[in-house]
N, C-alpha and C positions, 0 to 999 in steps of 0.2 A: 818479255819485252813490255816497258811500260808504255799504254798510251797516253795522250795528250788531249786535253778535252777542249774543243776548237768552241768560244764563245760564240753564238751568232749574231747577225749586224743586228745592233737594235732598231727598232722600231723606229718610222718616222716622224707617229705622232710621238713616242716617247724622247726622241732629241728634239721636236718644238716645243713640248710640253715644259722640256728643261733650260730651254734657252733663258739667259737670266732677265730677259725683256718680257717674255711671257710669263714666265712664273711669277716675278715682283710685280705684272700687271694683276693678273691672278687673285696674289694674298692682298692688294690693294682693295680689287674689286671685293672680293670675300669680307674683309674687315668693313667698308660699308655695307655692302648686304646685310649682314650680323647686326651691325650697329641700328642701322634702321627696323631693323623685325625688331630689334629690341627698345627702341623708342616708343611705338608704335602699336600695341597690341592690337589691333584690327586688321591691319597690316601684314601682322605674323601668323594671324589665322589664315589667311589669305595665303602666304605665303608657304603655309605649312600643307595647305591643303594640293596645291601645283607641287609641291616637291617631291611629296604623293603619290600624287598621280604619276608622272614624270618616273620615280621610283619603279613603279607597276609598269607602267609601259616600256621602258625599256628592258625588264626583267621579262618581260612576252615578246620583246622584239628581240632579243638576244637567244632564247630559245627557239625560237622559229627560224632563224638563221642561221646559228650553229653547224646544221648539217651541210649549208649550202655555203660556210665558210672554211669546214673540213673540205669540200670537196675540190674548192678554188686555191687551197694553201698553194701548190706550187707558186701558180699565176701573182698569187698575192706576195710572194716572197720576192720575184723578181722585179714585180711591180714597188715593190718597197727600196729594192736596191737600185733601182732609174732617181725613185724620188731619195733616198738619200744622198746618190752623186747631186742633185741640184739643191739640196740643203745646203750642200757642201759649199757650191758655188754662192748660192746668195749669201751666205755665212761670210764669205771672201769681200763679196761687195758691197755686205750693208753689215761693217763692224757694231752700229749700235747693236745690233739682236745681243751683242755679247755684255751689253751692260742693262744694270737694273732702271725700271721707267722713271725712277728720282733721279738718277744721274744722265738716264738720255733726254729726261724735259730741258733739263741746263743746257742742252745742247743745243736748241731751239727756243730762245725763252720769248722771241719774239714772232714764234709762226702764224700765219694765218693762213688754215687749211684750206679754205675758198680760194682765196686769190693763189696760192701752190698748187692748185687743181686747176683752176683756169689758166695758167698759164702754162703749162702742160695740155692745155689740150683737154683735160679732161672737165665737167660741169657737177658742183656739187646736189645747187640748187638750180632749178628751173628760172 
């Protein structure tokens, strides 16, 4: 009898990570990054130095964790399947996430994030 080998759901940071809104922000923000360490040599020292660091500290905070994130895997599985049913959902109601950040600017070319905040309820700046 052949079996059938059942993918598992992927990951939730792995479906934001590839929404084409996030990604094309991403290689945006990245090809500036680049572009300025590379202008800039003082800068890039600077920058090479934090990345570093940054490199190390996460390579000791990923070791240290490890064991406490084998031992939470159920919890973390199902916790992952809540947050991808509401991926799901926001995916439903905010279609931009499904386009790249060049073609969602065009779709706002005139916003101003303050006053859409304020009027909402919500305050950017004090």
């Amino acid at each position: 009898m052949a079996t059938v080998a059942v993918d598992p759901q992927p990951s939730v940071v792995t479906r934001v990570v590839n929404l084409p809104l996030v990604s094309s922000t991403y290689d945006l923000m990245s090809s500036a990054y680049l572009s300025t360490k590379d202008q800039y040599p003082y800068l890039k020292s600077v920058c090479e130095m934090a990345e570093n660091g940054v490199k190390t500290i996460t390579s000791v905070a990923m070791t240290s964790a490890l064991p406490i994130i084998q031992k939470l895997e159920p919890q973390i599985a199902v916790a992952n399947t809540y947050a991808c049913k509401g991926l799901d959902r926001i995916e439903e109601r905010l279609p931009i996430l499904n386009q790249p950040s060049t073609q969602a600017n065009t779709c706002f070319p005139n916003l101003d994030l303050d006053v859409c905040l304020k009027n909402n309820g919500h305050f950017l700046t004090s």
